[in-house]
KEKE-372564 format. One line per 4 residues: number of its first residue (from 1); their letters; for each residue x, y, z of C-alpha. Coordinates in steps of 0.05 Angstrom, whole numbers, plus 5000, padded with zeros to 4 digits. Layout:
N
NUM> a> X:Y:Z ~ ...
END
This chain:
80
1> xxxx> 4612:7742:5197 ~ 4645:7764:5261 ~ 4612:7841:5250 ~ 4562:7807:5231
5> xxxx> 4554:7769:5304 ~ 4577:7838:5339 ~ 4507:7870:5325 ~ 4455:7882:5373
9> xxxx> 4382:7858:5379 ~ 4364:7931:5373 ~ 4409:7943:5308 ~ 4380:7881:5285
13> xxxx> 4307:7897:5283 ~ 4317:7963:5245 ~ 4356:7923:5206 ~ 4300:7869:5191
17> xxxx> 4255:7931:5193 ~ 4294:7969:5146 ~ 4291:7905:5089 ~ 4212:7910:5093
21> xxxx> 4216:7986:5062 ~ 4207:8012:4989 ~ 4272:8037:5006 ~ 4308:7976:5007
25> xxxx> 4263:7944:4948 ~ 4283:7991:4898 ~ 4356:7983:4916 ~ 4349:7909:4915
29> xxxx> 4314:7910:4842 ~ 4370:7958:4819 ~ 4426:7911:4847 ~ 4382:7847:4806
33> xxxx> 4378:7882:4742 ~ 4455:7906:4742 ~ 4467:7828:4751 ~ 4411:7803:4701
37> xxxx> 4387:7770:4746 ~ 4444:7725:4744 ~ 4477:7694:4809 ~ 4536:7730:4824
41> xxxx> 4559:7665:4865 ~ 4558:7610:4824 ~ 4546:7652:4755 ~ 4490:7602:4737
45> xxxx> 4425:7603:4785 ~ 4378:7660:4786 ~ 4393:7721:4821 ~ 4340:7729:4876
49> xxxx> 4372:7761:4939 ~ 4416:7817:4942 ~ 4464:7810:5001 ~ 4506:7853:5035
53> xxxx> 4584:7854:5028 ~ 4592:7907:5078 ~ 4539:7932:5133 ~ 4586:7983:5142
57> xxxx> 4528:8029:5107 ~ 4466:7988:5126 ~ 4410:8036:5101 ~ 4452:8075:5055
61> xxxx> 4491:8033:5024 ~ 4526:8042:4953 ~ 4502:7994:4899 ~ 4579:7961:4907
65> xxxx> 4563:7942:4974 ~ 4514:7893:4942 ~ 4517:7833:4904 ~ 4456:7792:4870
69> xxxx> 4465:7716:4895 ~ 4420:7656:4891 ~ 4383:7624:4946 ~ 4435:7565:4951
73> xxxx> 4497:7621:4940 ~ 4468:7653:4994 ~ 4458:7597:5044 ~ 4531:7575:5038
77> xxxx> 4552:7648:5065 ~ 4504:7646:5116 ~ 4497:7573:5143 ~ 4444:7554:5194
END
């Protein structure tokens, strides 16, 4: 979270940008279907989100740098 937090506006909006592409879709799907569709968090929900472990590659990133998580998985690693 604290790399997270370090990012600027401007890196955010191509990042937000960037998750709108085909680009980013088809690595998403391919992340989903290595999981089953299965939650990677709580190994029970479906998979619908692919988050990031690393934004290290934002863009380019390997599929390793992705996990598939459920909405609720997902909310507890980023809390409002």
């Amino acid at each position: 979270e604290a790399r997270k937090s370090s990012k600027t506006s401007q890196w955010w909006q191509w990042y937000n940008a960037y998750l709108r592409t085909p680009e980013w879709a088809a690595r998403r799907d391919k992340v989903l279907k290595r999981c089953n569709y299965v939650c990677q968090g709580c190994g029970e929900r479906r998979a619908i989100l692919a988050h990031h472990l690393t934004y290290d590659r934002a863009g380019a990133e390997m599929l390793f740098d992705l996990v598939g998580l459920c909405q609720q998985c997902h909310d507890q690693l980023h809390p409002k």
